[in-house]
C-alpha positions, 0 to 999 in steps of 0.5 A: 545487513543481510549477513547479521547475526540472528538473535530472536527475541521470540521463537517459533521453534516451541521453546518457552523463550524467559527473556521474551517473557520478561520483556511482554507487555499487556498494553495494545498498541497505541495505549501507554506503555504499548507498542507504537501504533500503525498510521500513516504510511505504517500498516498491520498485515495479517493472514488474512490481508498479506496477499494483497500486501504483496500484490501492492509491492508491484505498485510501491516497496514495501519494509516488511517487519516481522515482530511481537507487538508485545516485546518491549525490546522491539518498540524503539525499532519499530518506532524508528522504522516507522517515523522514517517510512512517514517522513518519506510521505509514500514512497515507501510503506512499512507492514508489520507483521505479529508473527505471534499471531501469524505463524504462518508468514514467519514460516513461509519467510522462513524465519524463525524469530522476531525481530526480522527485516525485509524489502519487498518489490513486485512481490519478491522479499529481500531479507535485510536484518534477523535479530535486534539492530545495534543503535548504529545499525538502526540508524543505517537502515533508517537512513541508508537502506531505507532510501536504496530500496526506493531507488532500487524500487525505481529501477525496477519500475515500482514507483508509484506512492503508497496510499496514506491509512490509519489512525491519523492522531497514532504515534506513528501518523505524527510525523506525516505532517500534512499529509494527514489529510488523507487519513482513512475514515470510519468504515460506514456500517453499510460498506463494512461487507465491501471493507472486509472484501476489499482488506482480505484481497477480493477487489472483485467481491469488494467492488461488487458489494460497493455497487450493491451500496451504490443501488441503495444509495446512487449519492453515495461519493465514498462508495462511488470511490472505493468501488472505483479503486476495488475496480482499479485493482481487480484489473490491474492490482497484479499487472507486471508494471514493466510489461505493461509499459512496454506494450503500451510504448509498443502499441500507442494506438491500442485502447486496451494497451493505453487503457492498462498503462494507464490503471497502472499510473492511477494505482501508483497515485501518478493521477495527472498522467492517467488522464494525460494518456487517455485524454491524449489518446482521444486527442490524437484521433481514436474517435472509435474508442471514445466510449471505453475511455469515456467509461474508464475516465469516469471511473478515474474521475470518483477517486479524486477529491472533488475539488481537485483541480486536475479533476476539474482540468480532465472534465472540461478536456472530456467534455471538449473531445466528446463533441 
């Protein structure tokens, strides 16, 4: 798909493209006659947000859609790309990228126009398509190219799942079905600080300012939550997941090395063999180590809803290794 001819419906260049003009639409994304709106396992990346985008592509693929949300001609693409990536519930995430509003992704991609397709794994973009797609080609990358991108993901070590976000009554949540339940929920005032953090990349910060919440208010579950997953990726959001792996198969009686594994199962939404690894670990004997598993578990233990069975499984093993 590489090799398409590039047609762009908008030019970065300077030039005043008349077709594109004709074709803009005043209506946001989401309203009647805008374009599909993200959801589901569709986001909007900016400036701002990109890195953390790519850093996540060392956990799940990533479909990158460089477009204009105002170009009617682009909405059937990116609706169709969009209801693919959901019914795939997390193995794959579509960003979309206004290249309008974002000059300088479209630059360092060096692409010129919109539309344009990209793959991207542990941080590397493939380009797979410039220009508009036939209805035959659309339906090959739907169909074809979508599914061998998870595959090649897989090979290389990137299978974890894409977390579910968005609007969950958007036109492109519609089609991820049950999965709706973990739909993102309104950012409360007091945690907009550490949201912010959190969206612009400084999973730090954001777990600073979490913490921050927590003082005021030590029942706070969401905020216990978010600042365990902010912890998670300032730890591990950048780790080389195949380098990770091996040192953990070549040290299986390191802490630090089953710890990291470990961060990198929890990131990639494999919960059950996190706990696994680490309550195996104890299992086997490393007695000495039992506080920073401890300390690690518990901070494992908030992201999981609290009905969660295999939550409730890993506290009771927990609670029987410790004494």
């Amino acid at each position: 798909m590489a090799d398409q001819q590039f047609n762009p419906g908008v030019s970065l260049a300077g030039a005043v493209d008349l077709e594109a003009l004709k074709h803009q639409v005043k209506a946001e994304p989401g309203q009647a006659g805008g374009a599909p709106a993200a959801g589901g396992y569709v986001i909007d990346t900016t400036e701002n947000t990109f890195q953390a985008m790519v850093q996540t592509s060392a956990t799940f693929p990533i479909l990158l859609l460089l477009w204009v949300p105002t170009d009617d001609r682009l909405f059937p693409m990116a609706r169709a790309l969009g209801d693919a990536v959901n019914a795939l519930n997390g193995k794959i995430q579509l960003s979309r990228i206004d290249i309008a509003s974002n000059p300088s992704i479209a630059q360092a991609l060096q692409v010129q126009g919109a539309p344009a397709l990209f793959a991207l794994i542990g941080g590397r973009p493939m380009p797979l398509l410039q220009g508009l797609p036939g209805d035959d080609e659309l339906k090959q990358l739907c169909d074809e190219v979508i599914p061998k991108i998870i595959q090649a993901a897989a090979q290389a070590g990137v299978s974890g799942t894409a977390p579910y976000s968005g609007d969950p009554d958007s036109d492109a949540a519609k089609s991820a079905g049950a999965a709706g339940a973990g739909a993102a929920q309104q950012v409360p005032p007091e945690h907009a600080e550490a949201h912010r953090l959190a969206e612009e990349g400084d999973y730090a910060g954001a777990a600073a300012a979490y913490e921050h919440v927590l003082e005021m208010n030590p029942g706070d579950a969401l905020a216990a939550r978010e600042r365990a997953k902010a912890l998670l990726l300032a730890r591990s959001g950048q780790a080389n997941v195949r380098e990770v792996r091996a040192a953990g198969a070549a040290a299986p009686d390191d802490v630090e090395a089953q710890l990291a594994v470990a961060d990198i199962d929890m990131i990639g939404g494999q919960i059950q063999d996190a706990f696994d690894r680490l309550l195996d670990f104890l299992a086997a004997g490393h007695k000495a180590d039992i506080e920073p598993v401890r300390k690690r578990l518990l901070e494992y233990f908030a992201i999981p809803e609290p009905t969660d069975e295999r939550l409730k499984r890993a506290r009771r093993r927990l609670a029987t290794l410790m004494y």
